[in-house]
N, C-alpha and C positions, 0 to 999 in steps of 0.2 A: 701596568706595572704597579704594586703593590708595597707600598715603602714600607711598612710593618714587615712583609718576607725578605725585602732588599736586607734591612738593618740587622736581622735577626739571622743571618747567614753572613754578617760583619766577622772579618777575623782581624783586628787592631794591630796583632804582633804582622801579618804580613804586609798591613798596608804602612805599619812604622819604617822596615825594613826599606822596601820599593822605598819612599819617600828619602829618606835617609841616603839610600846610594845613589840618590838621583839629583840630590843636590851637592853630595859631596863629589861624586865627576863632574859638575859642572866646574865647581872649584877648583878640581883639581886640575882639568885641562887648562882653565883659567891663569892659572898658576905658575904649571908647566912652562907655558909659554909667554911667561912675564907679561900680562894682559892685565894680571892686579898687583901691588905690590905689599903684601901683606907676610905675617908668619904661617906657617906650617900647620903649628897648633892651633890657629884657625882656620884651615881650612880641612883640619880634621872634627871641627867640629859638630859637622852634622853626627858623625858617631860615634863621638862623644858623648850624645843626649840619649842616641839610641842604648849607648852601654848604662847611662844614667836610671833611664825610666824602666831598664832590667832589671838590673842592682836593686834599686828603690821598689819596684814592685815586686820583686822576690824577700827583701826584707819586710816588706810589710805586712804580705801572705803568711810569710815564719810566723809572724810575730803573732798574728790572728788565729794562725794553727795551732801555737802554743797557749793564748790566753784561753783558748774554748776548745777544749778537748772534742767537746757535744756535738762540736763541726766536722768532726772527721771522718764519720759514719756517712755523710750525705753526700749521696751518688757513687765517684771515686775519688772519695778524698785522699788515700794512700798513693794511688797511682799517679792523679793532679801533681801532690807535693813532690812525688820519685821526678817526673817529668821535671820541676821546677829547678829540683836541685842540677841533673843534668844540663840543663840549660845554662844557669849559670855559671856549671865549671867553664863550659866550652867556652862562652862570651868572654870569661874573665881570661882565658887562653888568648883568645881572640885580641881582647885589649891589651894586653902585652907586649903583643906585637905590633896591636896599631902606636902604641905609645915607642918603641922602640925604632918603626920607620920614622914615625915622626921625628924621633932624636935622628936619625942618622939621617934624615936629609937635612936637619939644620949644619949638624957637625959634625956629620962622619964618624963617629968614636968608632964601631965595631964592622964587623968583616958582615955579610948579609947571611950567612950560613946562620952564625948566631943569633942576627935578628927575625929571624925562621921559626927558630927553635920551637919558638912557643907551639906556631903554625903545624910544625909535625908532630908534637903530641897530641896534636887535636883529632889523629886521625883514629889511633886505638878506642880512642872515647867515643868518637861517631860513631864505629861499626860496632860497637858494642850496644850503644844508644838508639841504632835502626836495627837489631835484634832484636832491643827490649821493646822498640818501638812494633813491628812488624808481630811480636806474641801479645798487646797487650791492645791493639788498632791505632794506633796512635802515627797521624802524620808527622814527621820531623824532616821539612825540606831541607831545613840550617844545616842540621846533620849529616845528611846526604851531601849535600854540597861540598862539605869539609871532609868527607871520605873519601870520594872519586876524583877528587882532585889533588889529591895529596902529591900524586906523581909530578903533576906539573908545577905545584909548589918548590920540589926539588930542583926542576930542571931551571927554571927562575934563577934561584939562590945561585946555583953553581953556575949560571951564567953571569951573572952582578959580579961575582968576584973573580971570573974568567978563570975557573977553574976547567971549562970546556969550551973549545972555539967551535961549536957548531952556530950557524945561522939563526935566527932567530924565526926561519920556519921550521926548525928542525925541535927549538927548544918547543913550541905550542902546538908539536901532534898529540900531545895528550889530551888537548884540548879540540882538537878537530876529530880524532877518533870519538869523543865523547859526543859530540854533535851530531857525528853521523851514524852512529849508533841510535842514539835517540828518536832520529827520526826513521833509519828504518825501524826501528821496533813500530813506532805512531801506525807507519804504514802499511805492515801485514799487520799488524793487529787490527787496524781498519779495514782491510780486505778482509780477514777473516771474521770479523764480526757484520759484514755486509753481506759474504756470501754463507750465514749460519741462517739454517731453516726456523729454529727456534727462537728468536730474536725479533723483537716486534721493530715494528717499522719506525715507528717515534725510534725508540733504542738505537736502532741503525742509523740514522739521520743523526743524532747527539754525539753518537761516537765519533763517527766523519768530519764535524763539525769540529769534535774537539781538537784532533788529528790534523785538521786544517790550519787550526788557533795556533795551535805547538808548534808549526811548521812555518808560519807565516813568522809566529816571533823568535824563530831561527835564525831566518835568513838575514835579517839586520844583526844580530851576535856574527854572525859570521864576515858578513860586511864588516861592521866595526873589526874585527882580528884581522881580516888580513890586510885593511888600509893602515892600520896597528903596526902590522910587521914587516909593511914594507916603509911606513915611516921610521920606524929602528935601523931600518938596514939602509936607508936613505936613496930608494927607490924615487920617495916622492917627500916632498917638503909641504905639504899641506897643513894648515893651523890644527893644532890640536881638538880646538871645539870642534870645527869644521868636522872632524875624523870623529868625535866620538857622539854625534849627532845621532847613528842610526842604534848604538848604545842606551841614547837619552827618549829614542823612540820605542825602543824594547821595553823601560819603564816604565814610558808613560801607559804603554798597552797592557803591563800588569798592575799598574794600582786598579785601575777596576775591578782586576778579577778579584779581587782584598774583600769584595765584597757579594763574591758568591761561593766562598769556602769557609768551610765549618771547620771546627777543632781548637776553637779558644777556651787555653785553661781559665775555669774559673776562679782559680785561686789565687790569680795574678792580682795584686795590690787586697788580698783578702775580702773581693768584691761577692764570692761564690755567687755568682747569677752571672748571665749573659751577658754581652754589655749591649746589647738593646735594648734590658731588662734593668740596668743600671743608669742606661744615660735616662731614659723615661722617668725613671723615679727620683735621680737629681735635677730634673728639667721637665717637671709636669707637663710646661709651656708643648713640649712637641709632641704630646700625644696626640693633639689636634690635627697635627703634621702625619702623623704615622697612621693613622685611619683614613689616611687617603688614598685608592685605586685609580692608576690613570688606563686608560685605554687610548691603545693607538689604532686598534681599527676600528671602520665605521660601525656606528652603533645599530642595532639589527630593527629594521623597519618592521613595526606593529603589523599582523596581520591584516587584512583588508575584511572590514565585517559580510559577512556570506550573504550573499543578495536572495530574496526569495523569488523563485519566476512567477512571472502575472502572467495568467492565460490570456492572451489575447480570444477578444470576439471578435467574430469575421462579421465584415462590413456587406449586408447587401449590397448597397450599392455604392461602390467604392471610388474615390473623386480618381483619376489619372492624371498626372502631370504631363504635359506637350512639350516633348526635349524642342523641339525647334525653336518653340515661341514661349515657355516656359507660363503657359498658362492652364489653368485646370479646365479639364474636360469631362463633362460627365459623361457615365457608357450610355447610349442608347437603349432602352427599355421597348420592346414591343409587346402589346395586352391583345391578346387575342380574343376575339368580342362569339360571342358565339352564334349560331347563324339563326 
């Protein structure tokens, strides 16, 4: 394992994100079920920091982008900043709303549709944002996420203010339809790239692999929803950590990947370079660290130097060993005398 390619394949915004929603469910179960007795506004505030170090790294990118023109030419710096700006409409939609649940579970002021609100405009922006995302190569999960789920966003809201008495497995098929969609697509698409002649074998093996990944961190979202909806409907009474446990396992199995996918804007805090390339050069100290190669398998044994054969010379008279009595015997020699 090669921590130089480990870091250098680091994407920060995905492992802030994973981190960030993995301590704010804990809170939040926490919370839910009077386990801590605290405010709202903290225990929103894992993404609170997360909205913070967006804001603050998109202002400080501007602000670099505007003091040096010079910068803007290097690599794509038009597109980085187009990316930037997008980003922080959606988040600042985003915050809105977190700020808005947050009031309305201290004190109820407003109906849920309205504290929504922000939540479905977010969705015209996405699909616009994974056009421009899709013509320009640009991953944008956040976006995605806020597109295809827009539906059950709705069905939420109109359920909170019992504008609809359907079940609360009725209200989350948007949400199970998206699931299982996902995963068939994972699995013809992994059929078909196993049974392509053209496809090398590594290739084959990666894609199945990944296909397996996807499917394995399924099945716990899925776990968590429906122990979710039938704690709502009051099938079962189980503590809330208790239930959002295989949730907390879904995260834990993606902060790793944070650190095998590419697509960090460089323009984030006006760093333009990588942030392997930035943490090394504010912290000399771990270059020492990052030229390190580990190997986990054994290390491959030195050839055996080539032996040269020695001709043996044939012994006239050669000693025999006596298996019985394990003593030497010479052979008998007879001289023939002549007459």
């Amino acid at each position: 394992m090669n921590l130089k390619h480990l870091f250098q394949d680091f994407n920060p915004g995905n492992f802030l994100i994973y981190s960030s929603l993995l301590l704010f469910s804990i809170l939040f179960a926490l919370k839910a079920d009077s386990y801590i007795n605290c405010s709202w506004w903290l225990v929103f505030l894992p993404l609170w920091i997360w909205k913070l170090l967006v804001f603050s790294g998109a202002i400080i990118g501007g602000f670099v982008w505007w003091k040096h023109p010079e910068y803007r030419i290097e690599g794509e710096g038009y597109v980085d900043m187009k990316a930037i700006i997008i980003s922080v409409a959606l988040h600042s939609l985003v915050f809105i709303f977190e700020v808005l649940v947050c009031d309305n579970l201290e004190n109820m002021h407003n109906v849920w549709l309205v504290v929504f609100m922000p939540l479905f405009m977010t969705a015209p922006i996405s699909i616009a944002a994974c056009v421009w995302g899709f013509k320009h190569d640009r991953g944008l999960e956040f976006e995605t996420m806020c597109a295809i789920n827009i539906l059950q966003f709705i069905f939420i809201a109109l359920k909170l203010d019992a504008f609809i008495n359907w079940s609360w497995a009725i209200v989350f098929i948007p949400i199970w339809i998206i699931m299982g969609l996902l995963c068939m697509v994972d699995i013809i698409w992994s059929i078909l790239i196993f049974r392509a002649t053209e496809t090398m074998p590594e290739q084959r093996r990666a894609h199945v692999m990944t296909a397996f990944a996807r499917a394995v961190l399924v099945v716990p979202l899925l776990t968590f929803e429906i122990l979710l909806v039938n704690r709502l409907e009051g099938i079962n009474d189980y503590p809330l950590p208790a239930i959002f446990c295989p949730l907390y396992l879904s995260l834990l199995v993606l902060l790793p990947t944070s650190f095998g996918q590419r697509g960090n804007n460089q323009w984030w805090f006006g760093i333009r370079m990588d942030f392997c390339s930035f943490l090394l050069e504010v912290c000399p100290c771990l270059q020492e660290y990052g030229n390190i190669t580990y190997t986990l398998h054994p290390v491959d044994v030195p050839p055996e130097t080539e032996q040269i054969p020695v001709r043996s010379i044939p012994n006239p008279n050669p000693m025999v060993i006596n298996t019985t009595s394990g003593k030497l015997v010479a052979p008998v020699t007879t001289i023939d005398m002549p007459d």
